[in-house]
Residue, then its C-alpha position, 0 to 999 in steps of 0.5 A: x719438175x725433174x727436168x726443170x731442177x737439173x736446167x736450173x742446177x746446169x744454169x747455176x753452174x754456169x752462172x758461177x764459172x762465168x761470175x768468176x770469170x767477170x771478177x777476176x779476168x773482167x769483161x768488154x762487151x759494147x762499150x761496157x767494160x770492167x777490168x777484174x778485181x786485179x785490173x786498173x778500176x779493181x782493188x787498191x793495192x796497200x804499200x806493202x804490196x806496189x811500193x810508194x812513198x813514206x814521208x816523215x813530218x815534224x811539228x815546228x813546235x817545242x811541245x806540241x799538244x796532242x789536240x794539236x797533234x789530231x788536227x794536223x792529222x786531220x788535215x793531212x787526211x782530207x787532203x789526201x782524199x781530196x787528192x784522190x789518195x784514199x788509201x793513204x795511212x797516216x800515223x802519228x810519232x813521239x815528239x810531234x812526228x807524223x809518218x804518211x804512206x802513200x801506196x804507187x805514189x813515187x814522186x815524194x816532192x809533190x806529196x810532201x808540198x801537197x801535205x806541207x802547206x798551211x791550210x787556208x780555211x776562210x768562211x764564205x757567203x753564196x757568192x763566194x765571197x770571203x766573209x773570214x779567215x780562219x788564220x786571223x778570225x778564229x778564235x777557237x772551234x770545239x765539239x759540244x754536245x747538249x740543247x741548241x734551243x730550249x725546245x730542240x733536243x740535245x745533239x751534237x755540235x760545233x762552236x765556233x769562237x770569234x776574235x773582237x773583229x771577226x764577230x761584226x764581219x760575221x753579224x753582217x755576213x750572217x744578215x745579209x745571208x739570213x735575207x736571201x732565204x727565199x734565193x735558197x742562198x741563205x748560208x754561210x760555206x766553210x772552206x778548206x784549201x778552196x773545198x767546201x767541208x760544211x754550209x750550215x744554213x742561217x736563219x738570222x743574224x748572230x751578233x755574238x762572239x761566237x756561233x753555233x754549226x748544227x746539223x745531223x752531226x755523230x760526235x766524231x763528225x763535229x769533232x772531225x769538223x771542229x778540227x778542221x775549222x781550227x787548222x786555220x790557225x795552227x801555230x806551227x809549221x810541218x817539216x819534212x825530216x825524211x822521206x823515200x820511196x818503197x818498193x814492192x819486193x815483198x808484194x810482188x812475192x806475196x800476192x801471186x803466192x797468197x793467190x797460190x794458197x787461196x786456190x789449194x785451200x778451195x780446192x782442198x775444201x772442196x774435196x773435204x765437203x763431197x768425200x764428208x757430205x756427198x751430193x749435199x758437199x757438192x752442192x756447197x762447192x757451187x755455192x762455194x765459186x758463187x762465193x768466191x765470184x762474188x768476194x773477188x767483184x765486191x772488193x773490184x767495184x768497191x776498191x777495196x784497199x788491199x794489202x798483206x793483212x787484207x789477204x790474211x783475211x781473205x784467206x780466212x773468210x774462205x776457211x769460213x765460207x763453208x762452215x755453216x754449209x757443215x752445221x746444216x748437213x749435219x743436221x740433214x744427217x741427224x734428221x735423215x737417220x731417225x727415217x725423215x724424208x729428204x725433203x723434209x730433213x733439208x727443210x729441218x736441217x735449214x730451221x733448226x741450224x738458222x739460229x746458230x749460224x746467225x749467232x756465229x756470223x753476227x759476233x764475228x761481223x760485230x769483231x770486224x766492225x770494232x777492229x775497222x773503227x779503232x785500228x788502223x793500217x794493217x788491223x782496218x785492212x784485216x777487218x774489212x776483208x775479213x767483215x765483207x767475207x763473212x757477210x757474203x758466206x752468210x748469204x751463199x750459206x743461207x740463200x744459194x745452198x738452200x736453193x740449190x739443196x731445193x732443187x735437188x729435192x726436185x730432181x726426186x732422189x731418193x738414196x740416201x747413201x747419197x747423202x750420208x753414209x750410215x743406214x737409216x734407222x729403222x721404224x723412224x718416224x718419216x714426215 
């Protein structure tokens, strides 16, 4: 069993140093390869850090609405996705002005013809057929939420309105669609700049002046939707009043000196944790570069959008990573001085520190959630590093420490100076 623990201890050890190594350096072993989180398939860089284009545009309206304002925004965002833009922040100005950062994007022409353009939304049978056209056939598209049936439950959804031509157009679009059910091409697809962005599918004719788009819709996705149906018929254009190209100074100091820090303030809390806590410490600092190898791979395979605010989060969640390792051997020590076992105060130590770890990690998770979904730019960047931390500290915390602390045990120490430094009390009951 001894022998056992310290090959299992040596393996996680070795574990951890090559799990870093993959993160950051990347690998290349038979045709298999990944670059590291700081490679060309790793994170995203924001524009404060690589520099990229910022384009103003202004609203070809005297006074545009704010509801006019939000779907010309949510087209500029599916358009940069569909672009590959991801990482591209979007915001919205006084007086109909809307400002587009793109991150390593320099030619500012193409972006600005890209965006620019008038969106072209058209409604489509299965074989591609143009049935409307979202310029001259709609009418108008909002967010509803209540019953669609008499016996359905309420949900939410989009209705859609149609001009006088249109409603016919789409009575015999929808017929005909209706018929091919057993071909599995009954629905009608909605396009956008030539992508599909919903086919609900018909099961009968709709003879009305309007239609309804069901589905499994949250409210901000039939919103979502219903702006883009109503992009085809925006009643202005969007001009380009400025736009220029931003260059990485401040990121090509930042991030080699955010790095910098990062690595002294582990190595500090390493030292922290063995001088305060000993064999117990030495053990979190393994699980300490677990927990760093992973935060480094998990933002590399998820391209995680990184930029000034995002680092500041990271840096954070390394502070962190190691508090819940401290509330767990301190009541190793309370368990150990009133004369349990080792074995039986890490298990206590573990139990007893659970609820309070969890509660502390879950409220800071439920903090990063709110701050991802209402803010935007430097606040979703802060949230996500610092959301994706805390959830791998939990997991080092609670799972790899315990296992280690475990195979300590297995080793069969039994001085306990070597994992606190005051004397046992004595005639205390042991376990």
């Amino acid at each position: 069993m001894k022998k056992k623990s310290i090959i299992t201890l040596c393996f996680v050890v070795v574990c951890a140093i090559l799990l870093n190594y993959v993160a950051f350096i990347g690998f290349n072993i038979a045709g298999f390869s990944y670059g590291g989180m700081f490679g060309e398939t790793g994170i995203k860089k924001g524009i404060d850090l690589a520099g990229g284009s910022v384009i103003t545009f202004q609203a070809d309206s005297d006074a545009p609405t704010d509801d006019q304002m939000q779907v010309v925004e949510s087209i500029f965002q599916t358009r940069m996705t569909n672009a590959g833009y991801t990482e591209a922040r979007i915001s919205q100005g006084e007086g109909g002005k809307i400002t587009v950062e793109i991150p390593s994007v320099f030619e500012t022409d193409q972006a600005a013809s890209l965006l620019g353009d008038t969106a072209k939304l058209t409604f489509n049978d299965a074989d591609g057929n143009v049935i409307l056209d979202g310029a001259t056939d709609i009418k108008n598209a909002s967010y509803q939420y209540g019953k669609t049936s008499q016996t359905g439950s309420a949900q939410s959804y989009v209705q859609v309105e149609f001009n006088a031509e249109a409603k016919q157009k789409f009575a015999d679009a929808t017929k005909a669609a209706a018929a091919r059910s057993r071909e599995g091409k009954n629905y009608i697809s909605i396009q956008m700049d030539g992508k599909d962005i919903s086919s609900p599918r018909v099961s009968e004719e709709i003879n009305s002046d309007s239609c309804i788009i069901s589905g499994d819709f949250t409210p901000e996705t039939a919103q979502d939707l219903a702006n883009k149906i109503k992009s085809g018929q925006l009643p202005f254009d969007m001009k380009v009043i400025s736009q220029e190209t931003v260059g990485a100074e401040l990121g090509a100091n930042a991030l080699p000196t955010s790095l910098l820090a990062a690595a002294i303030g582990i190595i500090l809390i390493m030292i922290f944790m063995v001088v305060m806590y000993r064999i117990p410490g030495l053990i979190a600092d393994i699980s300490l570069l677990i927990y760093v190898g992973l935060i480094g791979l998990a933002m590399g395979i998820f391209h995680v959008n990184l930029s000034l605010s995002g680092i500041a989060g990271i840096v954070l969640s390394i502070g962190m990573a190691v508090d819940a390792d401290c509330i767990i051997f301190e009541r190793m020590k309370e368990e150990l001085k009133v004369g349990k076992t080792i074995r039986a105060s890490v298990s206590a130590g573990f139990d007893k520190a659970f609820s309070a770890i969890l509660d502390s990690n879950i409220t800071t998770i439920i903090s990063c959630v709110v701050l991802y979904i209402s803010g935007i730019g430097a606040v979703t960047g802060f949230a996500t590093t610092l959301g994706i931390g805390v959830i791998l500290s939990m997991f080092t915390a609670i799972v790899i420490t315990k296992f280690l602390l475990k195979q300590l045990v297995g080793i069969g120490i039994e001085n306990r100076s070597l994992f606190y430094n005051a004397k046992a009390k004595k005639g205390g009951a042991e376990e």
